[in-house]
C-alpha positions as CSV (number, residue, x, y, z in Angstrom):
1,X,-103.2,-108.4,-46.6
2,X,-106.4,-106.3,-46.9
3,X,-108.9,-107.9,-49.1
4,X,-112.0,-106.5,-51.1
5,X,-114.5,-108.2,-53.1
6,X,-116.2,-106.3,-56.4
7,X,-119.2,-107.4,-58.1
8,X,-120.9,-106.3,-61.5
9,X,-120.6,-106.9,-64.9
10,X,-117.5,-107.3,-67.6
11,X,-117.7,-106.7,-71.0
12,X,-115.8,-106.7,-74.4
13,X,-114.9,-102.7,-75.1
14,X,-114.6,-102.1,-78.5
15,X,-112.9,-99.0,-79.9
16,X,-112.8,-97.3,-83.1
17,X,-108.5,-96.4,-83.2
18,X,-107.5,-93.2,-82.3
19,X,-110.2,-90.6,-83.0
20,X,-111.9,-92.2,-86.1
21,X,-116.0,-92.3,-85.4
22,X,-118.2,-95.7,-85.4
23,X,-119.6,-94.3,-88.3
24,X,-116.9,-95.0,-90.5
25,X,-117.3,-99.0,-89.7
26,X,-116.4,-101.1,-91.7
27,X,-112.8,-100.9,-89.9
28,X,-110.8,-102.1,-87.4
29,X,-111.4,-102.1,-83.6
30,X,-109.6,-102.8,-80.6
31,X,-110.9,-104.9,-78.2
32,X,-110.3,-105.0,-74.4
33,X,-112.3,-106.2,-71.4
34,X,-114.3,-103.7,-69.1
35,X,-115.9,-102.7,-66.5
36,X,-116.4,-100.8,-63.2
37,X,-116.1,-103.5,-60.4
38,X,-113.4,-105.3,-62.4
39,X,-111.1,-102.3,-62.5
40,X,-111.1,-101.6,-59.5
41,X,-110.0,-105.1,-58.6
42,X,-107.6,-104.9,-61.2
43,X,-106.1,-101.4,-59.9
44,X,-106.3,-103.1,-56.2
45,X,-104.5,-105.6,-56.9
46,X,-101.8,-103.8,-58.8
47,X,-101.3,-101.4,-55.5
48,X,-100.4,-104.7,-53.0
49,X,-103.9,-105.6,-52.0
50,X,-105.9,-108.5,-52.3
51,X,-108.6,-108.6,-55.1
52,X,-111.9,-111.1,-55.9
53,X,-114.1,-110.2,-59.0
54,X,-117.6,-112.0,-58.5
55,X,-119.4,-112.1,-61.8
56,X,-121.5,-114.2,-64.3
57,X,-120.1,-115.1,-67.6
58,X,-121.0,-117.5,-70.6
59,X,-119.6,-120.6,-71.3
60,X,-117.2,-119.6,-74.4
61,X,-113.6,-119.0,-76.0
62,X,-113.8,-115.4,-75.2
63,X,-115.0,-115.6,-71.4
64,X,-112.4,-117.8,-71.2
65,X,-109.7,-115.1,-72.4
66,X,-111.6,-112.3,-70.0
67,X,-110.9,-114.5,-67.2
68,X,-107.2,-115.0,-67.7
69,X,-107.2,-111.7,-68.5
70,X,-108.5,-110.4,-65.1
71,X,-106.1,-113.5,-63.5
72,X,-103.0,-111.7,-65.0
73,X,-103.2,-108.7,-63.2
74,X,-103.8,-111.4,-59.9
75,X,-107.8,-110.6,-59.5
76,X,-109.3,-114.2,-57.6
77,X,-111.7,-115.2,-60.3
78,X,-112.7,-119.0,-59.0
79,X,-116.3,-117.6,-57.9
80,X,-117.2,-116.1,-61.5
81,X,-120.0,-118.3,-62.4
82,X,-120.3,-119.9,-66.0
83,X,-123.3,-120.1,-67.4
84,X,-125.1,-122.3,-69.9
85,X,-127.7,-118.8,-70.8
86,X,-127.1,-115.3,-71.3
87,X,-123.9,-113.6,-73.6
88,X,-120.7,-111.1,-73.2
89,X,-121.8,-107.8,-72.8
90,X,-120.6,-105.2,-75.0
91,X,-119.8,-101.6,-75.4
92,X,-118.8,-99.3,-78.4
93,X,-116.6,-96.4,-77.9
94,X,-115.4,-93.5,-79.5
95,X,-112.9,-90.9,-78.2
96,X,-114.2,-87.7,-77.9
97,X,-111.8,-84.4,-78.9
98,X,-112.0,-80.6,-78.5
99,X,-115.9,-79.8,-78.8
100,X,-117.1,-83.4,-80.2
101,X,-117.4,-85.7,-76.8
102,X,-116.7,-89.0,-76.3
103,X,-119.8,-91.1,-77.2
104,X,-120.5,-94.6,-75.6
105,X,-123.1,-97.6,-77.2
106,X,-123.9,-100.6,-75.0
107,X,-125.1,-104.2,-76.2
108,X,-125.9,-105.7,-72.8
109,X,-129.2,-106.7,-72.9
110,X,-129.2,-110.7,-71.9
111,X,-125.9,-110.8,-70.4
112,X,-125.5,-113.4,-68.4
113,X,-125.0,-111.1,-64.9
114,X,-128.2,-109.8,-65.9
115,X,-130.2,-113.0,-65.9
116,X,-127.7,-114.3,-62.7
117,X,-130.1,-114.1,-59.6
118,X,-128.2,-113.6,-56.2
119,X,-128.8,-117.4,-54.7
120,X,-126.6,-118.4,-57.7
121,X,-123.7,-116.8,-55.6
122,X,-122.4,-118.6,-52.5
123,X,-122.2,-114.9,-50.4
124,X,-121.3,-116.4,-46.8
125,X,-117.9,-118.3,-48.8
126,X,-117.1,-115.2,-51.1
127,X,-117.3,-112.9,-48.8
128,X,-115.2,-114.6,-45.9
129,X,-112.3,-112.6,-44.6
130,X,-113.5,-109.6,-46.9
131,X,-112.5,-106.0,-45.8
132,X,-114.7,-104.2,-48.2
133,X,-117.8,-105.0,-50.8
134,X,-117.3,-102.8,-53.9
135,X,-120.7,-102.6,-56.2
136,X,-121.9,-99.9,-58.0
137,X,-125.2,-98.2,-59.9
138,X,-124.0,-100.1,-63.3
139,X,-125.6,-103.4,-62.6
140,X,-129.0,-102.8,-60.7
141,X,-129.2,-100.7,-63.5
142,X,-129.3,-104.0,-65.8
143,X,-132.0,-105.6,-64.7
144,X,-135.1,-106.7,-62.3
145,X,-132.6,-109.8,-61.8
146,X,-129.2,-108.1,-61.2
147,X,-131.2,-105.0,-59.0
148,X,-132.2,-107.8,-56.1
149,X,-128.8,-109.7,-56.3
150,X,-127.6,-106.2,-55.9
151,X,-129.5,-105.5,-52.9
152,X,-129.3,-109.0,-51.6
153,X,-125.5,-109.2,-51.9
154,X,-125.1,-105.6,-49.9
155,X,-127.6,-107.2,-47.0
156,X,-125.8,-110.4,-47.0
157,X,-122.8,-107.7,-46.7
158,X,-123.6,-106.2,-44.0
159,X,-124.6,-109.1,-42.3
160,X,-121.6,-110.6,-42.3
161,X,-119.6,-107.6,-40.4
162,X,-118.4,-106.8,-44.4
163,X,-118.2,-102.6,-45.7
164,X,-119.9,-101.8,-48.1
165,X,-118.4,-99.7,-50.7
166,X,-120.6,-98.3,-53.8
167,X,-119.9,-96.0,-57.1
168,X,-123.4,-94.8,-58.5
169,X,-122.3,-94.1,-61.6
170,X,-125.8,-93.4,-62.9
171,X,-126.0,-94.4,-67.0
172,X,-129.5,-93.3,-68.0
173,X,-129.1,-95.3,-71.1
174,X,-129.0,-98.4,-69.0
175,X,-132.3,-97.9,-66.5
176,X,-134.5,-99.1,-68.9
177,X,-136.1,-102.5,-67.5
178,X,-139.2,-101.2,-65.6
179,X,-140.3,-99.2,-68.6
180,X,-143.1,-97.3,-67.0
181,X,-140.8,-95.4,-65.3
182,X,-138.1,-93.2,-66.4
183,X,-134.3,-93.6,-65.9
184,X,-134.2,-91.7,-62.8
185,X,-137.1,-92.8,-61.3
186,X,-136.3,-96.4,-61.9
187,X,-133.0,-95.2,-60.3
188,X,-133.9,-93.4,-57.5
189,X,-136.5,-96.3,-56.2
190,X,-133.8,-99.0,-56.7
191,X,-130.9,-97.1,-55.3
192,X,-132.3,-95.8,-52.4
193,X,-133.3,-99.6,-51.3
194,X,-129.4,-100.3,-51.8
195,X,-127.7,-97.1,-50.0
196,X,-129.2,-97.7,-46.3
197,X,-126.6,-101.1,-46.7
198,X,-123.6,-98.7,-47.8
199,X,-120.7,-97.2,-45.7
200,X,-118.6,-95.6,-48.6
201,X,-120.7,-93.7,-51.2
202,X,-118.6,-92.5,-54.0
203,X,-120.8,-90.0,-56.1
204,X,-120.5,-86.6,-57.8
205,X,-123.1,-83.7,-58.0
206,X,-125.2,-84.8,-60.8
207,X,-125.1,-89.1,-59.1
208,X,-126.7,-88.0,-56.1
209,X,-128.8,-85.5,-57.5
210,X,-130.1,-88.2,-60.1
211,X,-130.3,-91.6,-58.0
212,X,-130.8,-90.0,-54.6
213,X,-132.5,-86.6,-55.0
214,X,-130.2,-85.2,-53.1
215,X,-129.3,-81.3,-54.2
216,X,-129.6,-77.5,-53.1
217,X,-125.8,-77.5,-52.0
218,X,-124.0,-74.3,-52.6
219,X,-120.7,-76.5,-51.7
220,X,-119.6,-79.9,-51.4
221,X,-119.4,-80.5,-47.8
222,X,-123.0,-79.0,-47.3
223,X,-123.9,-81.3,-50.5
224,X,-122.7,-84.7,-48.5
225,X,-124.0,-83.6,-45.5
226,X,-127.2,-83.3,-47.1
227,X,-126.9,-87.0,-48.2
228,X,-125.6,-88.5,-44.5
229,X,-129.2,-86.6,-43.6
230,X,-131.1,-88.8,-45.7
231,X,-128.8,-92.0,-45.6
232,X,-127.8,-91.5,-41.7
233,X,-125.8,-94.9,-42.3
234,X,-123.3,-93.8,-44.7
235,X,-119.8,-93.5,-42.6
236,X,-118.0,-91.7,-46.0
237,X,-118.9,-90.0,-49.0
238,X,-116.1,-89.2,-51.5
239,X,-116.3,-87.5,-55.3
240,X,-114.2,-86.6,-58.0
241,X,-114.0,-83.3,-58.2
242,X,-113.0,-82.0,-61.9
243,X,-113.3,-78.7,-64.5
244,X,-113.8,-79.4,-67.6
245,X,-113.1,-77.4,-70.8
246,X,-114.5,-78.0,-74.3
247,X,-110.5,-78.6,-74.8
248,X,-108.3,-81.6,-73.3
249,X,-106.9,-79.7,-70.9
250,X,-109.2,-79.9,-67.3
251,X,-108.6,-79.7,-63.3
252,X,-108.7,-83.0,-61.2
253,X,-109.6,-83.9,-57.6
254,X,-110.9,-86.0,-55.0
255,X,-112.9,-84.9,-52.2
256,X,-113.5,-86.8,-48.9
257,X,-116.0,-86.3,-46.1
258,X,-116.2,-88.6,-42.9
259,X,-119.4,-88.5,-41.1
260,X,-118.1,-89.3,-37.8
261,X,-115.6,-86.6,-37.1
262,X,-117.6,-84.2,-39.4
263,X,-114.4,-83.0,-41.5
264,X,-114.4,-82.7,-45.1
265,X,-110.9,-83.3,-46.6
266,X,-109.6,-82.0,-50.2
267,X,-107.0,-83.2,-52.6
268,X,-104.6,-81.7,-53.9
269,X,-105.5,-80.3,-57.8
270,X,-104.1,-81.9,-60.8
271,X,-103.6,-79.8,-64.0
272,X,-104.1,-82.1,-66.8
273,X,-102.8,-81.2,-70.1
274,X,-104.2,-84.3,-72.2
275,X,-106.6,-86.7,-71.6
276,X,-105.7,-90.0,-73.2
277,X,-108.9,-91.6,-71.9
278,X,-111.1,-90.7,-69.6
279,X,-113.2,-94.2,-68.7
280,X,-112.0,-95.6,-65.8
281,X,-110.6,-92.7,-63.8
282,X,-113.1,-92.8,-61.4
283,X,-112.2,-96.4,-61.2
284,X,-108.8,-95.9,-59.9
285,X,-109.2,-93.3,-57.4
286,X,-111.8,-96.0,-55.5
287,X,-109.3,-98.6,-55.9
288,X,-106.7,-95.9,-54.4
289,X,-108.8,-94.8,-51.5
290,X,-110.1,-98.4,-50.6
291,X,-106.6,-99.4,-50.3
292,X,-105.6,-96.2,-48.4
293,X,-108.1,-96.7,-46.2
294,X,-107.0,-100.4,-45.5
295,X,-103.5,-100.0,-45.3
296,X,-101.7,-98.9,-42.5
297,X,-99.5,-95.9,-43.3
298,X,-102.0,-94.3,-46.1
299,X,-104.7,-94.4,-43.6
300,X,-105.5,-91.3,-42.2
301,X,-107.5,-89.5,-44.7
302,X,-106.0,-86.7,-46.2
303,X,-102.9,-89.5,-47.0
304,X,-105.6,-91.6,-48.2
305,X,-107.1,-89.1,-50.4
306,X,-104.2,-87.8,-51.6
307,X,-103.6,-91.1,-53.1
308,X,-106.7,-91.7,-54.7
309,X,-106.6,-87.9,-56.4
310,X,-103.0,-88.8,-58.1
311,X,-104.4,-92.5,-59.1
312,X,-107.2,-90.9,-60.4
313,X,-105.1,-88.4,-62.1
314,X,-102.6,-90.7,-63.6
315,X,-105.4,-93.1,-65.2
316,X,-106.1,-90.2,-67.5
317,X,-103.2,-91.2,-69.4
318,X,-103.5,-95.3,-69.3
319,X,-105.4,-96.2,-72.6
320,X,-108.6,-98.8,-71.6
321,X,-110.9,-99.0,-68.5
322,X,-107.9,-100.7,-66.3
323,X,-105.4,-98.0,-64.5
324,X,-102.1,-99.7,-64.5
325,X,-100.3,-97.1,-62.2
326,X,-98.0,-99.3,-59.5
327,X,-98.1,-97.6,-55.9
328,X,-94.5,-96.3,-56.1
329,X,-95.9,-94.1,-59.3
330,X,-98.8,-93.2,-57.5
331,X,-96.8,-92.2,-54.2
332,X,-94.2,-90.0,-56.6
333,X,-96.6,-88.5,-57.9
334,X,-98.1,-87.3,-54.6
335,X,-94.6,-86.1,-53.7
336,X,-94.6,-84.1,-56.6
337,X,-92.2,-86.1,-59.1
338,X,-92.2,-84.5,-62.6
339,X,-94.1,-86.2,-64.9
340,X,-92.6,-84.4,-67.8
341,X,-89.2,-86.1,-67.4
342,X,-88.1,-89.2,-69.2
343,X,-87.7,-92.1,-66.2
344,X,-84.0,-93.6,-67.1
């Protein structure tokens, strides 16, 4: 069974219920556990494939629920480290609608990933028998700390004969540690230290514009090959590719190019008629193309893209960060089941 590793940060997500504002606290909110690298384990492991979240988390009640929360959906957990310093991180989250967007506050100064340095993880053991390393721009963007266990885990990564998969999801809000420099030029120095150690980039126009500097591409095949120039190392780079409109309505697709045949392949395009949350989507479609890529008959790439554009397509209407889509939905959905008909 293919296997994948993902490391980064989980946190509480709280959310105001259905379109209400954080402003009108005192109130209710729902609380769930988040978190890039997690849900992509968690949507892994839903589609068949083996799954191993490497974290840091406090010594608490509510740790302790995040971790059989993750173990539910069958995500390996026993090398999550629990730690007598650092918290939970947290985020607040309201939904946006029409012309007022959805608006994200994060509490994760002092989490205990943060404050986690790398020889706290046994690499060599967690990475054994490991297909691909899934990190992202998220937790170098936390701190000094998490940036060189980061870097350090990706090394030890590639070391070990282990792919290297990374999201860059830039947050300017979170690249705050050195604060001499701004977010993106905090950013770009770190990122550009991790990338040489990646095989699978995942990043849209603005990411690579931001973190790497890359731009001046009238399309998206002359945009990624205007990465692979600067990172010659990279073997794939892959997007979402979506319209938006100040409405819910928007287009949705994935785009993959592989640097060593030189072709550039395109989803199919999803209309989407309502957005029932948008976090996470990006989420799913890795999880979807790691596990096309490591699984036998989704492995060519159009089949394997194809799959990650109708995960990521379908996670717009799961509630929460985790996309709970099984394989067979996925797979109908590429075959162009209706999703306007009542399953009886």
């Amino acid at each position: 069974m293919p296997r994948i590793v993902t490391y980064g940060e989980i946190m509480a997500r709280l959310e105001t219920p259905g379109y209400q504002r954080l402003q009108s606290l005192p109130g209710e909110l729902n609380v769930t556990f988040a978190g890039a690298e997690a849900s992509v384990a968690v949507s892994y492991s839903l589609l068949g494939g083996e799954s191993c979240f490497v974290t840091a988390l406090p010594e608490h009640a509510v740790a302790d629920a995040c971790v059989r929360d993750l173990q539910s959906y069958g995500v390996q957990t026993q090398h999550i480290l629990r730690t007598g310093s650092g918290r939970l991180g947290l985020y607040f989250y309201e939904h946006g609608i029409n012309h007022r967007p959805a608006s994200v506050i994060y509490d994760r100064t002092g989490s205990a990933v943060s404050m986690t340095p790398s020889n706290g993880y046994d690499w060599e053991t967690i990475l054994a028998e490991t297909d691909w390393f899934v990190v992202s721009g998220i937790t170098p963007a936390l701190s000094s700390i998490a940036a060189e266990a980061t870097q350090d885990a990706v090394e030890r990564a590639k070391q070990l004969g282990v792919r290297v998969a990374c999201d860059m999801n830039y947050r300017s809000k979170l690249w705050r540690w050195e604060p001499e420099l701004s977010p993106r030029e905090l950013a770009r120095r770190t990122m550009s230290m991790i990338v040489p150690s990646v095989d699978l980039l995942l990043a849209g126009r603005d990411d690579l514009a931001e973190t790497l500097g890359v731009t001046d591409a009238a399309s998206v095949e002359e945009l990624s090959a205007n990465a692979v120039s600067k990172f010659p190392n990279l073997q794939y780079l892959a997007m979402s590719v979506r319209e938006d409109s100040p409405s819910v309505a928007q287009r949705y697709g994935t785009f993959l190019y592989d640097v060593e045949s030189g072709s550039a392949f395109q989803s199919s395009q999803y209309e989407i008629g309502q957005v029932v949350d948008r976090l996470g989507t990006g989420d799913a479609m890795t999880a979807a193309l790691l596990f096309g890529m490591t699984t036998a008959e989704l492995s060519e790439p159009q089949k394997a893209i194809e799959f990650a554009a109708a995960a990521g397509c379908l996670a717009h209407s799961n509630p929460g960060d985790y996309h709970l889509s099984s394989r067979k939905e996925i797979e109908a959905l590429v075959q162009g089941a209706d999703g306007s008909r009542v399953q009886r």
